[in-house]
N, C-alpha and C positions, 0 to 999 in steps of 0.2 A: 549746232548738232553736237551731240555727246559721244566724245569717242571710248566704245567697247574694248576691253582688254580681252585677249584671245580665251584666259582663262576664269574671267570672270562672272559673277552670278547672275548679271545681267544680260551676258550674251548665251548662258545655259536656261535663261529665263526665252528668250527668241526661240532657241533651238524645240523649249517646251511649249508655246503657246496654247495648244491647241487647249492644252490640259486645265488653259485659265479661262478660257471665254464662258465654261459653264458656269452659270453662277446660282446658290441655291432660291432664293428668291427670285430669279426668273425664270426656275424651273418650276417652282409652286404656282408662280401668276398665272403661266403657259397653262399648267394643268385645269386651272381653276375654270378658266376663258372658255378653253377649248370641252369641258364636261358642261360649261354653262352652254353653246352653242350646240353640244349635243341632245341637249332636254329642250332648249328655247327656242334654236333655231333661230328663224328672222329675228326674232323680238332682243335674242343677244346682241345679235350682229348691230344691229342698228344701239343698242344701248351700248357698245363700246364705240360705235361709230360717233356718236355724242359726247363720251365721255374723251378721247383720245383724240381725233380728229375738229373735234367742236360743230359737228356736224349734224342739223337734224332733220333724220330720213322719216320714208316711210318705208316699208315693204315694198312697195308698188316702184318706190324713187329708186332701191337700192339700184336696180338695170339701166346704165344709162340708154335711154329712149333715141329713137331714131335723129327726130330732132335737133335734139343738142348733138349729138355727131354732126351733123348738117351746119348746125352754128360755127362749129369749131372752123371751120372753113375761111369765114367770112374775113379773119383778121391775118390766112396766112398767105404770101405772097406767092405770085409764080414762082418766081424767082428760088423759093425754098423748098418747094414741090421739084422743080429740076433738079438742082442740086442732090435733095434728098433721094431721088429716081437712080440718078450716077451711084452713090451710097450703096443703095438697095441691089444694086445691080451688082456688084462688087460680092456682096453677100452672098446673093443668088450663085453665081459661081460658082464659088467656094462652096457650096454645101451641095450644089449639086453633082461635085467629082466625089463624093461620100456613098454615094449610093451603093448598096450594097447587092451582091448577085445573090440567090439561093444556091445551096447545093445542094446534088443531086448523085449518088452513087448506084449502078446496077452491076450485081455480081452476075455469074455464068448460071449459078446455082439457083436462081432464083431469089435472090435478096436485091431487095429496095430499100433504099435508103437515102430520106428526105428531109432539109431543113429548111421549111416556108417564111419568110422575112414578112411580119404584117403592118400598117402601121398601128398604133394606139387608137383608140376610136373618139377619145377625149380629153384635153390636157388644161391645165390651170396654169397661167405664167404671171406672177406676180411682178407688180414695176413698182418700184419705190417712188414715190413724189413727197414726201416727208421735209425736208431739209431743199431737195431741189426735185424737179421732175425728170427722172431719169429716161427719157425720149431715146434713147439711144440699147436701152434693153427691151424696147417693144421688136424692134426689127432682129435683134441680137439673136432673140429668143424665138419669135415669130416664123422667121424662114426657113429657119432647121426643122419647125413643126410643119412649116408648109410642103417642103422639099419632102418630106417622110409622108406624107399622104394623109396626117392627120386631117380627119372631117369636121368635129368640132375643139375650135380653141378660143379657148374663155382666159379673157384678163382681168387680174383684180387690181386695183390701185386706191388709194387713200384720194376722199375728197378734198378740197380747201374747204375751211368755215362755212361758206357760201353753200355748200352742199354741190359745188362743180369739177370735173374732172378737168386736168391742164388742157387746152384746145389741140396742143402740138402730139400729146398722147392721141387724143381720139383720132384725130387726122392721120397720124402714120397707122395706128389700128384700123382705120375706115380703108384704106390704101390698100392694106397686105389681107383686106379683108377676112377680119377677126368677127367669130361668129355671134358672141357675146361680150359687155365688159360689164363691169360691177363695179358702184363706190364703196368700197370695203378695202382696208387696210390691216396692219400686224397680223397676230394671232388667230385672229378673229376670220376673218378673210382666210389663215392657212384652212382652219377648222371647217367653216363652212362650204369649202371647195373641195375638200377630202370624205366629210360627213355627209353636205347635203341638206338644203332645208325645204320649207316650201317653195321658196321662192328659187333655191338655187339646185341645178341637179347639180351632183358630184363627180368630178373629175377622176380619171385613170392615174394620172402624174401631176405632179407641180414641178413647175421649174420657174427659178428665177432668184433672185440677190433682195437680200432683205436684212433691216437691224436684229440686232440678238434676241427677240422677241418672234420673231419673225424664222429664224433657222431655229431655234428650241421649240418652234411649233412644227415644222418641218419633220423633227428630229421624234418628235412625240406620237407624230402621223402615220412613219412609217410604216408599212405592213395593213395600213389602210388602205392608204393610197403608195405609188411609190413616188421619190422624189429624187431630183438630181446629184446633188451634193451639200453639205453643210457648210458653207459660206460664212465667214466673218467680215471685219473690214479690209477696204483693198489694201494691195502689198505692193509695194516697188524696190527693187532692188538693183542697184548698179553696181558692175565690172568694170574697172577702171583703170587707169594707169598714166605715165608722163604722156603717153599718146593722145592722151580723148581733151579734147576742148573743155575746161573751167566751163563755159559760159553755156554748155549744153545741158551738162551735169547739173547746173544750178537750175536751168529752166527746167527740169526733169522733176529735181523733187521740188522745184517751185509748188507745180502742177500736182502733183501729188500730195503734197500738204492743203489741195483746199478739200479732200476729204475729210471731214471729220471723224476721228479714231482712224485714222488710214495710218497703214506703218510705211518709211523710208530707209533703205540702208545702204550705205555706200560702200563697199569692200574697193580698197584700192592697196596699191604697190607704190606709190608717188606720195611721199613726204610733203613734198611742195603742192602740191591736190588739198590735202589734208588742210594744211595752212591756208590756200586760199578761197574754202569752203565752210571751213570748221564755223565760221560766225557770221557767214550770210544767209543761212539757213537756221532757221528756228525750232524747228523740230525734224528727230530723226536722228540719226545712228550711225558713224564712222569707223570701219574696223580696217585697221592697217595690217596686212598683207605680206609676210617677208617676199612671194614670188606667185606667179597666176596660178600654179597649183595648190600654193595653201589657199587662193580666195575661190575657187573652185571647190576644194572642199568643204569652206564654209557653206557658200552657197547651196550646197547639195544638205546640205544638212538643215541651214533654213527651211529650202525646198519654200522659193518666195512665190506667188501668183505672177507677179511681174517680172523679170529680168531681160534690162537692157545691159547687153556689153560692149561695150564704146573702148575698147580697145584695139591696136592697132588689127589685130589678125581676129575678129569674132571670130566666124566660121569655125577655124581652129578649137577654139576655148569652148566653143558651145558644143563640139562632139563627145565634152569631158562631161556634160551638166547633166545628170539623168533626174533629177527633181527642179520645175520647173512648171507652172501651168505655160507660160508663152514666153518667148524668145523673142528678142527685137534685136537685129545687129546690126553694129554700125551708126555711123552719127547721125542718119538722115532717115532712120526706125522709131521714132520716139514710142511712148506707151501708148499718147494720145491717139497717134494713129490706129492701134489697135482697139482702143477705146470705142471711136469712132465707124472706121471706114474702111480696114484695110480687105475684111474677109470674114475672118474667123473669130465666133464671137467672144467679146467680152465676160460672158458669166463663166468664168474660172474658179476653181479651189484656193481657197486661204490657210493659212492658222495651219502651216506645215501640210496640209493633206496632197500637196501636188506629188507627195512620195506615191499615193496610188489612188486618186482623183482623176479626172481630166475634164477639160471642158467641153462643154454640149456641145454634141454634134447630130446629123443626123438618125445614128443609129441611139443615141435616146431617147426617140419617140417612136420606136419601133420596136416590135417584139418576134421572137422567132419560137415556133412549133416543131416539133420532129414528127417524120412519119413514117414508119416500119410499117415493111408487107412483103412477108417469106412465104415462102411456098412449103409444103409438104417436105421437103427430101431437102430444102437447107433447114427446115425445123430441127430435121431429124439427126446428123449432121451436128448439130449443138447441143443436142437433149443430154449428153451424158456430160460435158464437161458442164452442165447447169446444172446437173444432178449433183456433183461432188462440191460445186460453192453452197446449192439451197442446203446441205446437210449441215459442211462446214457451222452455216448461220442456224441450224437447229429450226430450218423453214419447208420440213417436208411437202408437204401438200403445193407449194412453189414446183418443185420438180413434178410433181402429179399432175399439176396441171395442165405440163405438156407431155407426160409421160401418154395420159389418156389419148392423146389423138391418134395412139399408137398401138390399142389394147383393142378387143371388140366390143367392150362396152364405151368406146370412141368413137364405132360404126354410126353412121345416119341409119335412123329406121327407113324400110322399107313402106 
C-alpha cells in the first residue's frame, strides 16, 4: 500500500475524485449509443449487444423467455434457496420499517392540506454481470422496489457469449418475482430502458451499480427518466488504531481489492499498524493520523461509500462521521456483511458524493403529490398578502385570479 502524506497531491487527488471519473471520450461514446438507440431501437440494442457482450440476439431473444427462468432452476440447490430466503428475509425487514405515513393537515378555517406518498408505477434496475455476476444487487435493489408498491420491475443485465443470463440472477429474480428481465447490458440497456423501443416499454427510474459507461448513461438520461445516484467504483475505508486486530484489517482490504478499480484506504493513529500492513497489501492507500480526530476529518472529507471503524470505542468515533454512505462498527461488522446480508442495501454513493447521496431505500421508488382544498373565507384570508408577493414578481393577473372569486363578475350565473 502507498502511504499518503497529509499534504500531498495525491491525497488532494482522493478528496477530488469525483471530478476524475468523467472522462471526455466516454462522454462522446455515451452520447453516440444512446442517440443510436434512440433512432434504432432494438436493432441498436442488439448491435451493441454483439459488439460489447459477444452476443447474438434477436429482438424477439432480447426478453428472457419464461423457460430459461425455469432452467435456471435445474443446477441450484435447496440448500442455496434457504440460505438465500434467511438473506431475503433480513432485507425484507429492513425496508419494511421505511415505510413512510402521508401527511395530512386540517385548519379550523377551512384549509386542507395533503401529501399522498405513491409508489412509481415502473422501475429499471440494472445488475452488473460483466466481470462477475453480481447476484447480490438483484435482491439489493429488488426489495426496496417491492416494499414501495412498485407494479412493474424490469432488470436489465449483460448476456455471456452464449446469449444466456447467470442461472443464480434469474432464480433470485424469478423468487422476488421481477416482472420482466432483459439481455442487455452498458449504455445501451441505460438508453433503452429510459427511451423505450419496440420491444422494450420505458421505465419511470433506473436504479442500480454499473461501470463508467453505464453511470455516464445514467447521467445523460436524467430528466428522461430519473435515476438513483451516480456511482463509480466501490470504496472501503478503514478507522484504525493500536486497538483493531492487523489480521482483520488485512482481510478487509483483502476483499476489497478483488474489485476491480475499487478504492482502499486505511487512516490509522498506530505506527506499528502502518509497518505491519504497509507491504501485505498490494493496492490501496495509508494515511497516518496524529489522533482519531484528525482521521475523522479525513474521512469526512473523503466522504468513502464504505467505512468500517475497528477501533476500540466506534460508536463514539462514528457520531463525529457525517460523510459516509454506510457505517460498520466494530471487529465483527466487516463490509462483506453489508455486501451481502446484513439489511440495508448495498447500492451506495462513491467518488465523494456520500456528502449528499444516500443509498436506496424505500422512499426511492416512490413519489409524493400535494393536495390543497380551501374554502371561500380561508381563500379570502390570504388574497391580500398574495396580492403584495404577485405584484412584488410584477404577476398581476396571479392576484386576479383569486381576487375574482370575490368581485360579482366571480358570481355563478343564475
Amino acid at each position: 500500500m502507498q502511504i499518503l502524506k497529509q499534504n500531498g497531491a495525491r491525497i488532494q487527488q482522493l478528496y477530488d475524485r469525483h471530478t476524475s471519473f468523467r472522462r471526455p471520450k466516454v462522454i462522446e461514446t455515451v452520447q453516440r449509443i444512446i442517440e443510436d438507440v434512440r433512432q434504432n431501437g432494438d436493432e441498436a440494442v442488439i448491435k451493441y449487444t454483439r459488439r460489447f457482450d459477444k452476443a447474438k440476439l434477436t429482438a424477439k431473444e432480447l426478453r428472457v423467455p419464461d423457460n430459461e427462468i425455469s432452467a435456471a432452476f435445474q443446477n441450484i440447490t435447496s440448500d442455496f434457496i434457504a440460505d438465500l430466503k434467511i438473506i431475503l428475509n433480513n432485507v425484507f425487514l429492513f425496508y419494511k420499517k421505511q415505510r413512510q405515513k402521508a401527511v395530512r393537515m386540517r385548519h379550523d378555517d377551512g384549509v386542507l392540506l395533503k401529501e399522498s406518498i405513491l409508489p412509481l408505477d415502473s422501475v429499471g434496475i440494472y445488475v452488473p454481470a460483466g466481470t462477475a455476476p453480481l447476484i447480490s444487487s438483484v435482491y439489493m435493489s429488488v426489495i426496496p422496489a417491492k416494499v414501495a408498491g412498485v407494479k412493474r420491475i424490469v432488470i436489465a443485465t449483460p448476456p455471456d457469449k452464449s446469449g444466456h443470463v447467470n442461472p443464480y440472477i434469474l432464480a433470485v429474480a424469478n423468487l422476488l418475482k421481477v416482472n420482466e428481465i432483459y439481455k442487455m447490458g452498458g449504455a445501451q440497456a441505460i438508453a433503452a430502458l429510459s427511451l423505450g423501443t419496440k420491444s422494450i416499454q420505458r421505465v419511470d427510474k433506473i436504479i442500480g451499480p454499473g461501470n463508467m459507461y453505464v453511470t455516464e448513461a445514467k447521467r445523460q438520461i436524467f430528466g428522461y427518466v430519473d435515476i438513483d445516484m451516480l456511482a463509480g467504483p466501490t470504496e472501503l475505508m478503514i478507522i484504525a488504531n493500536r486497538h483493531s486486530n492487523p489480521n482483520y484489517v488485512i482481510a478487509d482490504l483483502e476483499a476489497q481489492s478483488e474489485h476491480i478499480g475499487g478504492l482502499s484506504v486505511l487512516v490509522t493513529t498506530s505506527k506499528q499498524l502502518v509497518r505491519q500492513i504497509r507491504k501485505k497489501i498490494a493496492k490501496g492507500y495509508i494515511i497516518f493520523a496524529k489522533n482519531i480526530d484528525e482521521a475523522i476529518d479525513i474521512t469526512n472529507k473523503i466522504a468513502p461509500e464504505h467505512l468500517q471503524i475497528l477501533t476500540n470505542n466506534p460508536a463514539k468515533v462514528a457520531k463525529k462521521i457525517k460523510n459516509a454512505a454506510a457505517i460498520f462498527l466494530g471487529p465483527y461488522s466487516p463490509t462483506a456483511l453489508g455486501d451481502y446480508a446484513a439489511g440495508p442495501s448495498h447500492v451506495l454513493p462513491t467518488l465523494g458524493t456520500a456528502r449528499f447521496f444516500s443509498g436506496i431505500g424505500v422512499s426511492d421508488f416512490m413519489k409524493k403529490r400535494h393536495i390543497i382544498a380551501y374554502s371561500k373565507r380561508a381563500l379570502e384570508q390570504i388574497k391580500n398578502p398574495i396580492e403584495k408577493i404577485a405584484k412584488l414578481e410584477g404577476l398581476p393577473k396571479h392576484y386576479e385570479s383569486i381576487n375574482v372569486r370575490f368581485t360579482k363578475q366571480g358570481e355563478p350565473h343564475e
